[in-house]
C-alpha positions as CSV (number, residue, x, y, z in Angstrom):
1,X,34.8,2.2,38.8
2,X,35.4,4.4,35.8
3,X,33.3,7.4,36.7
4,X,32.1,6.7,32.8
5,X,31.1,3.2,33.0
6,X,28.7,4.6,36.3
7,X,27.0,7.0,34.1
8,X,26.5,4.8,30.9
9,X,25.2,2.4,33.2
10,X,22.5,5.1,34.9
11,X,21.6,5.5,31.8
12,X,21.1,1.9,30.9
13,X,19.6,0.7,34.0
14,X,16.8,4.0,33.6
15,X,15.5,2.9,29.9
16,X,15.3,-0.6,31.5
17,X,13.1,0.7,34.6
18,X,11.2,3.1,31.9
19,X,10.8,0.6,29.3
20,X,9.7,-2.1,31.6
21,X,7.1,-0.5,33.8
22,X,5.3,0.8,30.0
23,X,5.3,-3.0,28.8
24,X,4.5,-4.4,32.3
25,X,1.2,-2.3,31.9
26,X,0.7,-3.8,28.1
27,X,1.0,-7.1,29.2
28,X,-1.5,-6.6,32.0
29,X,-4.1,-5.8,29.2
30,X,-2.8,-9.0,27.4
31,X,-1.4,-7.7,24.5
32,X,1.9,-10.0,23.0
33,X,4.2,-6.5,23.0
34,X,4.1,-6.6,26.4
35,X,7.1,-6.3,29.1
36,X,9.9,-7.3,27.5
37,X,9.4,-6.1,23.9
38,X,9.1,-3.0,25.5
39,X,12.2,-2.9,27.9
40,X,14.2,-4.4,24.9
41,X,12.7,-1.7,22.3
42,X,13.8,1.2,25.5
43,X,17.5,-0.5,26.2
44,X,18.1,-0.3,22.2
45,X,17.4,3.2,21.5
46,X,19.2,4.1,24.7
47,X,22.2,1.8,24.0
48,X,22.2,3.4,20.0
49,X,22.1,7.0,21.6
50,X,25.4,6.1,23.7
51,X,26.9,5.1,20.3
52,X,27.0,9.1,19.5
53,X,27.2,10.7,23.2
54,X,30.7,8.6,23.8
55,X,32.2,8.5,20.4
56,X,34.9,9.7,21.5
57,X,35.6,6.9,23.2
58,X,35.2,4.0,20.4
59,X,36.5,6.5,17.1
60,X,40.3,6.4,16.9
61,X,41.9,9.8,18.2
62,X,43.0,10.7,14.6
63,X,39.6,10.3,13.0
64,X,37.9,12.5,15.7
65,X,37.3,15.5,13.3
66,X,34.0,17.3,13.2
67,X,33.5,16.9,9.5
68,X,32.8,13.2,10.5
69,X,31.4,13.4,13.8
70,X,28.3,11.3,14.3
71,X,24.9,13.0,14.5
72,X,22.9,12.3,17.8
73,X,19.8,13.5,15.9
74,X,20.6,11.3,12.8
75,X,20.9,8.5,15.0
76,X,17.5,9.2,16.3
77,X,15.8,9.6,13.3
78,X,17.0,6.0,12.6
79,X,15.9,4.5,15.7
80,X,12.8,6.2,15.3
81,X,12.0,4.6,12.0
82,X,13.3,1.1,12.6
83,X,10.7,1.4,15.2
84,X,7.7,1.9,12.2
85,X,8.8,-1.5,11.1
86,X,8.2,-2.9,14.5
87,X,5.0,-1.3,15.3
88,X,3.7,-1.9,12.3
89,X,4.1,-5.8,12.9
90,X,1.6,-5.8,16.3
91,X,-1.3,-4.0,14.1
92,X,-3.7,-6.1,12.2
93,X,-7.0,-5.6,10.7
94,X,-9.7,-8.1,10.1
95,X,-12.4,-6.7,8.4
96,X,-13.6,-3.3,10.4
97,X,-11.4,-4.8,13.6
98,X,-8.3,-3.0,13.8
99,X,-6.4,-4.3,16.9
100,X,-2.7,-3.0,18.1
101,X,-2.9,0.5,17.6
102,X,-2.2,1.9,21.0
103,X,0.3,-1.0,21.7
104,X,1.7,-0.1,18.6
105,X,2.0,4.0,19.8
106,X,3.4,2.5,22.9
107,X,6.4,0.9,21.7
108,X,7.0,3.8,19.4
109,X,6.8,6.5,22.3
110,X,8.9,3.5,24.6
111,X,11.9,4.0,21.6
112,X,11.7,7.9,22.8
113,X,12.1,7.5,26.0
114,X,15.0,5.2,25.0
115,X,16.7,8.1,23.5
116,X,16.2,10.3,26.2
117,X,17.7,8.0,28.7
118,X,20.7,7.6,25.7
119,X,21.8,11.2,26.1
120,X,21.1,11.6,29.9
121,X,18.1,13.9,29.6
122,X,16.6,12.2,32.8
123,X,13.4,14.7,33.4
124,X,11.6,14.6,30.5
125,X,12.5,10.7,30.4
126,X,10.9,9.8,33.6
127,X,7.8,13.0,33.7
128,X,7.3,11.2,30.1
129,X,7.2,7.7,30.8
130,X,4.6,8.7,34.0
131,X,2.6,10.6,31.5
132,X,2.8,7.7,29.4
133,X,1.6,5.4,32.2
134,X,-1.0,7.8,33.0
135,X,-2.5,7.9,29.3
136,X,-2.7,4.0,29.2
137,X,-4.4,3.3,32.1
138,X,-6.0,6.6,33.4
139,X,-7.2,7.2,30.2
140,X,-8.5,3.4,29.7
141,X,-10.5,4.3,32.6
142,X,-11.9,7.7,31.1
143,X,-12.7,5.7,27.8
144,X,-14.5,3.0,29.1
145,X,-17.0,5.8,30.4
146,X,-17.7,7.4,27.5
147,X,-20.8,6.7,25.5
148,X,-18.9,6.3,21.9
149,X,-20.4,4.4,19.3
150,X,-18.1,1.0,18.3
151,X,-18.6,-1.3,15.1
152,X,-18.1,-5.1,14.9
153,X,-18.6,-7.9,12.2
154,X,-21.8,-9.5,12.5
155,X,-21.9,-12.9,10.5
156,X,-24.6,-15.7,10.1
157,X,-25.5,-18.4,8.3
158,X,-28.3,-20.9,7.9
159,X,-29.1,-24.2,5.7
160,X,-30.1,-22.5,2.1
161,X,-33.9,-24.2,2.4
162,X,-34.4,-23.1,6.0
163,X,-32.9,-18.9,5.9
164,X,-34.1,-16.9,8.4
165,X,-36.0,-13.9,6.9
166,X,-34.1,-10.6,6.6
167,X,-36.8,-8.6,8.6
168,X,-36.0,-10.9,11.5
169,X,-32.2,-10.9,11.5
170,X,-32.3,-7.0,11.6
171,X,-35.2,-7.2,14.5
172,X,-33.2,-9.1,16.6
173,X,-30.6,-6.6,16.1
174,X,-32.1,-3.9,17.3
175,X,-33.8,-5.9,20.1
176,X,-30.3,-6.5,21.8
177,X,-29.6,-2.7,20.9
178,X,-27.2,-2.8,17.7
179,X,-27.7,-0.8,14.3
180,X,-27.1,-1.9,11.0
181,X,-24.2,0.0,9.0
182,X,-23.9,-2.6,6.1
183,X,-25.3,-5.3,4.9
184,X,-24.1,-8.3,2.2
185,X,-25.0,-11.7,1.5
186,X,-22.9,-14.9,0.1
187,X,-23.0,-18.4,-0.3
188,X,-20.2,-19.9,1.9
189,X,-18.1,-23.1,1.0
190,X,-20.3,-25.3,3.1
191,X,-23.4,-24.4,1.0
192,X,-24.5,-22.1,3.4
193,X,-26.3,-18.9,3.4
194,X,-24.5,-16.3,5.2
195,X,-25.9,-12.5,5.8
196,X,-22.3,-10.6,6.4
197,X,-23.4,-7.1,8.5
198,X,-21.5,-4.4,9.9
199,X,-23.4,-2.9,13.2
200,X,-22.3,-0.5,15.8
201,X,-23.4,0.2,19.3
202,X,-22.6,2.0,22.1
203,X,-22.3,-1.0,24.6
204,X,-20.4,-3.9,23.4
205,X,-21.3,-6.0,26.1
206,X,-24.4,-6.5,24.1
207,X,-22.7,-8.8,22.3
208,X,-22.8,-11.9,25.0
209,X,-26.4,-11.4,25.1
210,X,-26.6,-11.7,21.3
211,X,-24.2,-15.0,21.2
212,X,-26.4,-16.4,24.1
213,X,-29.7,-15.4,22.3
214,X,-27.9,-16.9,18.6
215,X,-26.8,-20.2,20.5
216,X,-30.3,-21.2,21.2
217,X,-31.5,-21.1,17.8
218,X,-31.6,-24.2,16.4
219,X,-32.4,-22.3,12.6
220,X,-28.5,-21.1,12.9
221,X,-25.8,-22.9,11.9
222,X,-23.1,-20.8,12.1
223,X,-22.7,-17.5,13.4
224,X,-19.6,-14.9,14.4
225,X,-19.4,-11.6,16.1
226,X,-16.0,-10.0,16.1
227,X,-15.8,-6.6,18.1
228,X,-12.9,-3.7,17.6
229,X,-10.5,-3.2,20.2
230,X,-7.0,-1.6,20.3
């Protein structure tokens, strides 16, 4: 075999591996950028970095002058913002939930990698990609211990004749250990009469016990909690 073919496919075969074990972790967590958006986002970069580190071997011999030489970095400069595009598309917000920022920084840092396998710069392609690993779950871990306050949405609603009082909503609030950031009030398209809060905590596994505790009123109509997450 073609002692270059060996080496472009080392290369091609490492941002698969790289790529893959990063999105193998995503999907684990259940987020849709998962495994193989991830080893496809790490194959691309690395297969658009071979584009400039073998030139030589696609530009005609007459044309291979340096005034018109690709530009490795160029190249990844473009990678690197096609990839905004991408990452942009798995972020959403909905109200104070914001959800898809770290798999968002995930397949961003998966495109760099990418480029690193591309151009054959194998140590700080794999020591990243086990940092990377290391930041996503280790630091889950780390996270999940740490007494930070989160916010959610905090909607309910009640027949207009028969509303709950405000004193009350806000008491059982605080009973199940939630603060009050914000507070509105509308009339929804059902003719109900909504209270619309934004409250944070510092356990958001309060909010089964509030659902539980909502469910068995029959005063409520309607009611949603919906929590942050990445």
């Amino acid at each position: 075999m073609n002692s270059d073919y060996l080496v472009i496919i080392i290369h091609l075969a490492g941002a698969v591996i790289a790529g893959g074990a990063i999105g193998i972790e995503r999907s684990l967590r259940g987020h849709p950028a998962g495994f193989r958006t991830h080893t496809l986002v790490c194959l691309a970069s690395s297969l658009l970095m071979l584009v400039t580190l073998y030139q030589g071997k696609w530009l005609p011999s007459d044309m291979l002058l340096d005034s018109i030489r690709t530009d490795p970095t160029r190249m990844a400069q473009g990678i690197m913002t096609g990839i905004g595009f991408l990452g942009a598309g798995v972020i959403f917000k909905e109200g104070l939930s914001v959800r898809g920022l770290t798999t968002a920084a995930s397949i961003w840092i998966t495109a760099v990698i990418g480029i690193l396998m591309g151009i054959g710069f194998y140590f700080p392609a794999i020591f990243g990609t086990i940092l990377i690993l290391g930041v996503l779950y280790l630091f889950q871990l780390i996270e999940d211990r740490i007494p930070t306050q989160a916010y959610a949405q905090y909607h309910i609603s009640f027949d207009r004749n028969n509303v709950m009082p405000e004193h009350q909503v806000k008491t059982l609030l605080a009973d199940h250990g939630f603060e009050i950031a914000k507070t509105g009030y509308r009339i929804t398209a059902a003719g109900l009469f909504e209270y619309r809060m934004d409250i944070r905590t510092t356990n958001l596994s309060r909010a089964s016990a509030l659902a539980e505790e909502l469910r068995k009123l029959e005063s409520v109509r309607e009611f949603r909690i919906s929590t942050t997450g990445d």
